[in-house]
C-alpha positions in Angstrom: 16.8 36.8 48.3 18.8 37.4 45.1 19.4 33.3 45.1 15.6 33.2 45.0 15.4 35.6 42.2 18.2 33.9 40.3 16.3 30.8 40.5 13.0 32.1 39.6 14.9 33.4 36.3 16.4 29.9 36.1 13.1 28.2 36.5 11.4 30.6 33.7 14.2 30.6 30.6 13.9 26.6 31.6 10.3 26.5 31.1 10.5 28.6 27.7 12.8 26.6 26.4 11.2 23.4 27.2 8.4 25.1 25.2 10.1 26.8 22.4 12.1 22.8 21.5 8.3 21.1 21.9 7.2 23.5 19.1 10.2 23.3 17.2 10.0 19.3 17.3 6.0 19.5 16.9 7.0 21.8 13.9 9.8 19.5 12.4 7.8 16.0 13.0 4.5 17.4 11.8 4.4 14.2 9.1 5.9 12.2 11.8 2.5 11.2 13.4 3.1 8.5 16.4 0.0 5.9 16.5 -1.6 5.0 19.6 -1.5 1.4 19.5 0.5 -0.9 20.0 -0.4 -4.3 21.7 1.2 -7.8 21.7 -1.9 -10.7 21.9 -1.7 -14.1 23.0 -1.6 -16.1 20.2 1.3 -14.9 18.3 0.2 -11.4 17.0 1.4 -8.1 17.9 -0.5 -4.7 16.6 2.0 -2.6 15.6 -0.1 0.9 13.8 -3.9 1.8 14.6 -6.3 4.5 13.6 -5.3 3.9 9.7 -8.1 4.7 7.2 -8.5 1.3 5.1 -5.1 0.5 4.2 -5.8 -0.8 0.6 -2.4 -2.2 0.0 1.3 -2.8 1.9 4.6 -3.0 1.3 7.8 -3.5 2.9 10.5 -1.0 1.9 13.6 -1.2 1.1 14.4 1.6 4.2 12.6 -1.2 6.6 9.5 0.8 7.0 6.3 -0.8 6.0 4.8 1.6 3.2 1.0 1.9 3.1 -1.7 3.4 0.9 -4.9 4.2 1.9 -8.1 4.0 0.2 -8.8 8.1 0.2 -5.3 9.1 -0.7 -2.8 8.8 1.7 0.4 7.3 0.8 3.1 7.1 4.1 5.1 4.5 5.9 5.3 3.4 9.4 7.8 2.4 11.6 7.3 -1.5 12.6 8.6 -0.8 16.1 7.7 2.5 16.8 4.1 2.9 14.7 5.5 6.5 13.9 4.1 7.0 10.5 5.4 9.6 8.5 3.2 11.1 5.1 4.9 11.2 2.0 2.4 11.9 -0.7 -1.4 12.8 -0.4 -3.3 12.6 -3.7 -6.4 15.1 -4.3 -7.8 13.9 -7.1 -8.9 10.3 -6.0 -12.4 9.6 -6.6 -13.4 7.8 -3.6 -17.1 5.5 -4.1 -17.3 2.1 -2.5 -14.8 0.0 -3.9 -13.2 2.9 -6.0 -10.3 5.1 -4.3 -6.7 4.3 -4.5 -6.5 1.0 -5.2 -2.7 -0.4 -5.6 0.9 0.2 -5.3 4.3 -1.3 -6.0 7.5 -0.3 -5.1 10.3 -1.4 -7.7 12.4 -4.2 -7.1 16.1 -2.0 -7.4 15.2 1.5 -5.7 18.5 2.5 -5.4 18.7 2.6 -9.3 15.6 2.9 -10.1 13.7 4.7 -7.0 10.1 4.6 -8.3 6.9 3.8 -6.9 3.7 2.9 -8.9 0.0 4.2 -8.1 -3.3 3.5 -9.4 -6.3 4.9 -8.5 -9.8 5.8 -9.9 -10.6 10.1 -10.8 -13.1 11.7 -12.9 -12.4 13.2 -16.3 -14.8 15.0 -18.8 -18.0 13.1 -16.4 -16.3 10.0 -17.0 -14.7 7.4 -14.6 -11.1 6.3 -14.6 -8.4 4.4 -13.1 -4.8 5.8 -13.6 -1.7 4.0 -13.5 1.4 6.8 -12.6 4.7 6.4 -11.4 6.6 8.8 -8.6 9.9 9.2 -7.8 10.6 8.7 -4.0 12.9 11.1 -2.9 13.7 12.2 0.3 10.8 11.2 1.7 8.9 12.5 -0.7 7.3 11.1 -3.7 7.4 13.6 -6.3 7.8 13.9 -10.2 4.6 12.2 -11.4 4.6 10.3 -15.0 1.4 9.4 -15.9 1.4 5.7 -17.8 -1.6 4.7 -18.6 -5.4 5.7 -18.1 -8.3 2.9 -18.1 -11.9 2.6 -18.1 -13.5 2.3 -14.4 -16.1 1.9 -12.5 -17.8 1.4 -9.1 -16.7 -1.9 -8.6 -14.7 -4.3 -9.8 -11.9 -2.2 -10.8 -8.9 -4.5 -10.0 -6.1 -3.3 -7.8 -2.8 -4.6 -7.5 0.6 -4.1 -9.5 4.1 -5.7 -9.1 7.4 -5.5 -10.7 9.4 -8.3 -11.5 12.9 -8.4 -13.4 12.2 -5.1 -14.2 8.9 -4.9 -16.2 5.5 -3.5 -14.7 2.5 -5.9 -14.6 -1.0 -4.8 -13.5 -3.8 -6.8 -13.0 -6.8 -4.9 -13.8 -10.9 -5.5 -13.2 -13.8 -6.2 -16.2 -14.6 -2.3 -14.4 -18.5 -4.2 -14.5 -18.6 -4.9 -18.3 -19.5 -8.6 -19.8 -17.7 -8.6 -22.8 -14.4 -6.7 -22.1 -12.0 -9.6 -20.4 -12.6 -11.6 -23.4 -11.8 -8.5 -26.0 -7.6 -8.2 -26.5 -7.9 -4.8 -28.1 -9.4 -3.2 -24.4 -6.9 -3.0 -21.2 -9.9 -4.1 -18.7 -10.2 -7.8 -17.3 -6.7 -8.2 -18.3 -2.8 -8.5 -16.8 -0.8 -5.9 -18.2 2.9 -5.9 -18.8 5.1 -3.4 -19.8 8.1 -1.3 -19.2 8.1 1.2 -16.6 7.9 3.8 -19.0 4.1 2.3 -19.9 4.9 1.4 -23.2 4.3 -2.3 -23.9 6.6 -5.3 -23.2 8.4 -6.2 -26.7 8.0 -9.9 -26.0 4.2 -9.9 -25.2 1.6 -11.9 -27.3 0.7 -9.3 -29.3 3.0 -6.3 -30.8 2.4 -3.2 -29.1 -0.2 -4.1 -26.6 0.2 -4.6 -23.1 -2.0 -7.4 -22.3 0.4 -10.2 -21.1 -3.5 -12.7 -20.5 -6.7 -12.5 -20.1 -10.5 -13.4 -19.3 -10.6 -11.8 -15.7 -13.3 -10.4 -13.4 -11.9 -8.3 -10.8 -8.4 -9.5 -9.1 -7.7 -8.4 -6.0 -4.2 -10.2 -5.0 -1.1 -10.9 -7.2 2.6 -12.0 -6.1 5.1 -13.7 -7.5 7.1 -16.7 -6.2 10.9 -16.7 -5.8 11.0 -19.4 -9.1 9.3 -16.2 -10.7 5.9 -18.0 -11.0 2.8 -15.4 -11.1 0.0 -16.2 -9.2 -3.3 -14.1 -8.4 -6.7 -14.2 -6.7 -9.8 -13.4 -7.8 -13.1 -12.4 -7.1 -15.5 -14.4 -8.5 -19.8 -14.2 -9.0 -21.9 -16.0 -6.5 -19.7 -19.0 -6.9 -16.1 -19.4 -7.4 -13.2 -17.3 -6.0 -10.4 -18.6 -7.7 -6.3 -18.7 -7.1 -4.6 -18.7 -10.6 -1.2 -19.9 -11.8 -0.8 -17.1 -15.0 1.1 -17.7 -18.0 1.8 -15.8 -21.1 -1.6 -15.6 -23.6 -3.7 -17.8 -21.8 -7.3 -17.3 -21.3 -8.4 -17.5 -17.8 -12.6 -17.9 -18.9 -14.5 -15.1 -17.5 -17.4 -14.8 -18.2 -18.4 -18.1 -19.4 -16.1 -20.2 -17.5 -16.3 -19.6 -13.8 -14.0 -21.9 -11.6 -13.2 -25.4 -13.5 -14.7 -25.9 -16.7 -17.3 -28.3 -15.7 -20.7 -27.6 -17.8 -20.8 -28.8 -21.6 -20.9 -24.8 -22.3 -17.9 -24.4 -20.1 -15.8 -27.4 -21.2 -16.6 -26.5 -25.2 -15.2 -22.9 -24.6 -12.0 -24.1 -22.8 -11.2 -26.1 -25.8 -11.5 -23.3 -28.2 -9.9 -20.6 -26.5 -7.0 -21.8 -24.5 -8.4 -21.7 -21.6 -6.9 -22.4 -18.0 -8.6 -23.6 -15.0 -7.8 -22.1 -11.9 -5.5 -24.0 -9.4 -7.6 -23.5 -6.4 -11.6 -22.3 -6.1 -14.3 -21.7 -3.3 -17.8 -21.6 -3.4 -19.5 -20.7 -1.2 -16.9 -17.0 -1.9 -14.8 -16.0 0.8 -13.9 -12.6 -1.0 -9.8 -13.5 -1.2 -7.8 -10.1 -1.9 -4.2 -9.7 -0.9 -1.7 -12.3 -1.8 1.7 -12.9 -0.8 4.3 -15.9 -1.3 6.4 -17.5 2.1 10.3 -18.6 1.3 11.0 -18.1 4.6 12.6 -20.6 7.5 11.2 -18.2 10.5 7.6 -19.8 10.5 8.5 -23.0 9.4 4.2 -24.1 8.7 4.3 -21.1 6.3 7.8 -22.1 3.8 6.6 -22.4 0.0 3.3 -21.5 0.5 1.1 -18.4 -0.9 -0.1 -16.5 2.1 -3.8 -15.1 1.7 -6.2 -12.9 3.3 -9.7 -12.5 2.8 -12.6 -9.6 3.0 -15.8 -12.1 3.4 -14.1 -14.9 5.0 -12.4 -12.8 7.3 -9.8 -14.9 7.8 -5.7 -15.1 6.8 -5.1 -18.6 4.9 -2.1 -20.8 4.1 -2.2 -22.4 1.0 1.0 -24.6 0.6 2.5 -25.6 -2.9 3.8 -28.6 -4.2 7.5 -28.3 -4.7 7.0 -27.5 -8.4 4.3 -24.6 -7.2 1.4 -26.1 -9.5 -0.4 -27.2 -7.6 -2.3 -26.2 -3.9 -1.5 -29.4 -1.8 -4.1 -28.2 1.4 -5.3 -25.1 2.6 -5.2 -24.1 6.6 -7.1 -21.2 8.0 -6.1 -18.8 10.6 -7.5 -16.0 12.9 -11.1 -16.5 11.2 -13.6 -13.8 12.4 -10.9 -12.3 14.9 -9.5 -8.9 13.0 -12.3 -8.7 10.8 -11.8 -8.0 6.7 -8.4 -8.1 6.1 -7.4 -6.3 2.6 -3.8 -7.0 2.4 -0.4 -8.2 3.8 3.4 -8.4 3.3 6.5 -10.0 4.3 9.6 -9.1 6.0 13.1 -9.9 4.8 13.2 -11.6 8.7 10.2 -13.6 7.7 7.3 -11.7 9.8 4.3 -11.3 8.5 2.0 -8.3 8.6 -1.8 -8.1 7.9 -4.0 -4.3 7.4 -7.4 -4.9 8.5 -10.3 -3.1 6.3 -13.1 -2.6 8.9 -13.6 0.8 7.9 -14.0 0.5 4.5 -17.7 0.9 2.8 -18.8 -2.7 3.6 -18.5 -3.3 7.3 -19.4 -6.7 9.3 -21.2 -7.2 12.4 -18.7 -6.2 15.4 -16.4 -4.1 13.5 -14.6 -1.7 13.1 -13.5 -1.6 17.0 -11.5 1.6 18.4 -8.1 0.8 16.8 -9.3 -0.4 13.0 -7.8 -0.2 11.0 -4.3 -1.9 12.3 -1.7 -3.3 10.9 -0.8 -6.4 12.7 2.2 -8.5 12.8 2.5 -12.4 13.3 5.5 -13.5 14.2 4.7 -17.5 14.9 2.0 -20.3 13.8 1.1 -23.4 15.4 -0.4 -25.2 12.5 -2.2 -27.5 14.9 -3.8 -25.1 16.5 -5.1 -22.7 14.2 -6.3 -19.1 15.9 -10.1 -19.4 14.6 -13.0 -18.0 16.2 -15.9 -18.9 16.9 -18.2 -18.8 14.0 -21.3 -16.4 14.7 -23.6 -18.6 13.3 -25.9 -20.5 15.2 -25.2 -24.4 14.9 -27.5 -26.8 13.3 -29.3 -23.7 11.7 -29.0 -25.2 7.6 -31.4 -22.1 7.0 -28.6 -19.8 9.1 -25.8 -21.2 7.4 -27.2 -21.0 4.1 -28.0 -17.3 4.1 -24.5 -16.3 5.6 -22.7 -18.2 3.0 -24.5 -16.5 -0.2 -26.5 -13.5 1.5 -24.7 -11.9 4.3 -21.7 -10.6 3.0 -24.2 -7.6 0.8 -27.6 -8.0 3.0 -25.9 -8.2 6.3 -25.8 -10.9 8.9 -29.3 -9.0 10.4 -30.7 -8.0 6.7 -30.3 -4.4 6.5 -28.4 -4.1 3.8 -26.0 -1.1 2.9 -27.7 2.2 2.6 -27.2 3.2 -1.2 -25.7 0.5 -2.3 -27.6 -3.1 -0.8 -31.3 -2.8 -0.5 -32.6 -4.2 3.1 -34.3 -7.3 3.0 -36.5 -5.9 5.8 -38.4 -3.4 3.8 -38.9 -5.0 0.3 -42.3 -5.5 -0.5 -40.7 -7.9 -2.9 -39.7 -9.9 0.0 -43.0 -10.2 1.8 -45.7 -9.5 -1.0 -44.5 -11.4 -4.0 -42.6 -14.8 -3.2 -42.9 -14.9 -7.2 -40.4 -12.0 -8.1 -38.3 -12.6 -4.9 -37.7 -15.9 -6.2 -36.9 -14.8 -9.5 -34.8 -11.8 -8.6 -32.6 -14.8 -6.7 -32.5 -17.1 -9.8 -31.2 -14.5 -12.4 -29.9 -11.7 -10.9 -29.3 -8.4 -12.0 -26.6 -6.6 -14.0 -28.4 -3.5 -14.4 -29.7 -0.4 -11.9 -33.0 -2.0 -9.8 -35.2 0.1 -7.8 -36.7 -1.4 -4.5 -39.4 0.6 -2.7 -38.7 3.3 -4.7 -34.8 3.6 -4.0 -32.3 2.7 -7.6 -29.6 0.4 -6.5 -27.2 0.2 -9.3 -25.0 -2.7 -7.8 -25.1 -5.8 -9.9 -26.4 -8.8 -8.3 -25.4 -12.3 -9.1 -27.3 -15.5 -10.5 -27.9 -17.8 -7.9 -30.0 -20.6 -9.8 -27.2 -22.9 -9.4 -28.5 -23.8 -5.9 -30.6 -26.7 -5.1 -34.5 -26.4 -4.8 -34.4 -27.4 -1.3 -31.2 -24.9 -0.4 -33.3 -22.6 -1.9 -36.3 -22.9 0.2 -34.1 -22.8 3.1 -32.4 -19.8 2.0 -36.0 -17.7 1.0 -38.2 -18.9 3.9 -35.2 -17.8 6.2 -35.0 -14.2 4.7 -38.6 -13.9 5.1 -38.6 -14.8 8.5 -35.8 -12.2 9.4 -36.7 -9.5 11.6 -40.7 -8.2 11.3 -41.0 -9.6 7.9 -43.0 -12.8 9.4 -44.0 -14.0 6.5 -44.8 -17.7 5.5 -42.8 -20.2 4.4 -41.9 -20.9 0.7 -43.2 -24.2 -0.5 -41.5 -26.3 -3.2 -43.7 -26.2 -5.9 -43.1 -22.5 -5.8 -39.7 -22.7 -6.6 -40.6 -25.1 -9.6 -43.6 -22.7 -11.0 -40.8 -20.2 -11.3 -37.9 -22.2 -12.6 -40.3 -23.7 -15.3 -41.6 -20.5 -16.2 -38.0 -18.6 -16.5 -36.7 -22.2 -18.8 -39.6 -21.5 -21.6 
């Protein structure tokens, strides 16, 4: 009996202690959250983190953890394979609004001497919007010590993003924060690339004394790397037409707004020859919304040496676009995963050569069959067969010209099914415009607006773009479609329509 007892008590002081160490271990690894999921697919890929909250921008450390910051805040790092994440700053004064949050991060190049990482992100101050560039010293774990460098104009969109350092200066690539005239001014920090010291002050060596900009004539860039010959590239959002890659140099005019892509108009070509300007080494129209950009020296994926690696938020897709030995020049461009993981916002590179890509299915604009149950991830690829690219198949129904046409210009804002975005794109569903006055739908398509529109009632204040550069007939297409969609059911445009309208907006 007293063997029984002296279990019992065995079995009890076991029990509390298994309890009393879960606590204490729940206690210690409170910021060491595990994530769910983990799953290795068929083609090359393995998901390595899940349930992340728009990853905005990654980075690999020099600890071997990929470091992460999230749209709303949240700056961590996750173990690659273990997806144990573990917080290490949480910022509470982020103002979060579409494309506004937290919008980039670099780690330095030596953080043993120099253990800094660099934020920017967009807050309000005195009723005004801002982006702020700090830097934080990473210690322990922590990021702590804030310095605040610089504060910019901002705005809901098209505040830029990314940073980088290189030999040990600071360069930021910054948006036009939705003004027309700003890239083009030197004397104001938006629409710009930035370089200084990583104290904030200004590069001695930079065209001009005192300032920071390094060049100019930008819309909103949304990707920046350099290559291992220290050539800077970036990608950028453009308009309705024209995404662009661009090789940057010192004090060189990159066009926006009146050059768009290659300087191919008598307005564009005259402007290039007056202000220095630089066409772009790669562009797309229709856009495929490019954002994070990296560069491949490795010999691990062989299809993937000397190329710049790119993923995009529209085109949904991660690209290779491989250089010419002298890195001038885009030789061919080869498209992966298309459609599969949905927006992809960013990626980095491993010192093994492994690749890993953060989905964006959560963020403000979402696409038809996402976000799934484990976006956002971060996902690693580990192999490529370049002749057998991983693309999906496109939802777009073949030998639909009308289809097509709409997705490429249309969907990306208005949705594959024309709803819109509450708040921010009007549906095409409801708009009288649509339906009752083929005139001023027209119109609104050929010159966009830059200013707040209201549609049934409701203010949108999200510019749209110009889209008179399409053909009459891909117009027709486009506008009969959209007033086909859903209940609208009404009539087809004719042609002389869209001529009444073009003629009258030409006077």
């Amino acid at each position: 009996m007293k063997y029984l007892y002296l279990n019992t008590i065995l079995f009890i002081a076991f029990g509390w202690f298994v309890l009393v160490y879960s606590i204490g271990l729940n206690q210690f690894s409170k910021d060491k959250e595990p994530l769910s999921y983990q799953k290795q697919e068929g083609d090359g890929t393995k998901t390595i983190a899940s349930n992340l909250n728009v990853p905005q921008e990654i980075a690999w450390g020099p600890d071997n953890q990929i470091w992460i910051a999230e749209h709303g805040g949240l700056i961590s790092k996750i173990d690659p394979e273990t997806g144990n994440k573990q917080v290490l700053l949480k910022l509470t004064d982020v103002w979060q609004s579409r494309t506004a949050g937290l919008l980039g991060m670099a780690l330095h190049s030596d953080m043993k001497k120099f253990p800094y990482v660099f934020l920017c992100y967009t807050f309000q101050k005195d009723k005004k919007y801002l982006i702020r560039l700090v830097r934080y010293k990473s210690d322990r774990d922590t990021l702590n010590d804030p310095k605040i460098l610089m504060e910019i104009p901002a705005a809901n969109g098209h505040n830029g993003s990314r940073i980088s350092v290189q030999d040990g200066l600071l360069y930021w690539a910054t948006g036009d924060a939705l003004s027309l005239t700003d890239s083009q001014n030197p004397k104001t920090p938006n629409g710009k690339i930035l370089r200084m010291n990583i104290d904030g002050s200004a590069a001695s060596d930079n065209p001009m004394k005192g300032n920071p900009v390094w060049a100019w004539g930008f819309r909103n860039i949304q990707g920046m790397v350099f290559s291992k010959s220290g050539k800077l590239y970036t990608s950028e959002h453009g308009d309705a037409t024209d995404d662009e890659i661009n090789l940057i140099s010192k004090a060189k005019n990159y066009g926006w707004p009146t050059v768009q892509g290659f300087a191919e108009s008598v307005e564009e070509s005259t402007f290039k020859g007056l202000h220095n300007t630089v066409d772009p080494i790669k562009a797309w129209t229709p856009t495929i919304a490019p954002a994070g950009l990296d560069y491949y020296s490795y010999d691990k994926i062989p299809a993937l040496k000397n190329s710049l690696l790119l993923v995009t938020l529209k085109g949904k897709s991660f690209r290779v676009l491989k250089l010419d030995n002298d890195g001038k020049k885009i030789l061919n461009e080869q498209v992966y995963f298309e459609n599969k993981f949905g927006r992809i916002r960013d990626l980095c590179v491993s010192p093994a050569g492994d690749v890993y890509l953060a989905t964006s299915n959560r963020d403000w604009n979402p696409v038809s069959g996402f976000p799934t149950p484990a976006d956002d991830r971060i996902i690693k690829i580990s192999k490529l067969d370049p002749a057998n690219p991983q693309n999906m198949v496109s939802s777009i129904p073949q030998g639909s010209k009308s289809a097509l046409l709409y997705q490429q210009y249309c969907a990306s804002c208005h949705k594959d099914n024309g709803i819109g975005v509450k708040g921010t794109f009007p549906s095409l569903l409801t708009s009288l415009i649509v339906v009752n006055s083929p005139k001023e739908f027209i119109k609104k398509i050929l010159t966009g607006s830059n200013g707040p529109a209201t549609i049934n009632g409701v203010t949108y204040d999200t510019p749209m773009p110009s889209f008179a550069f399409l053909k009459d007939e891909d117009l027709i297409d486009i506008t009969t479609y959209v007033r086909s969609l859903g209940s609208n059911h009404a009539a087809p445009i004719k042609p002389e329509l869209i001529k009444e309208v073009r003629t009258a907006l030409n006077k």
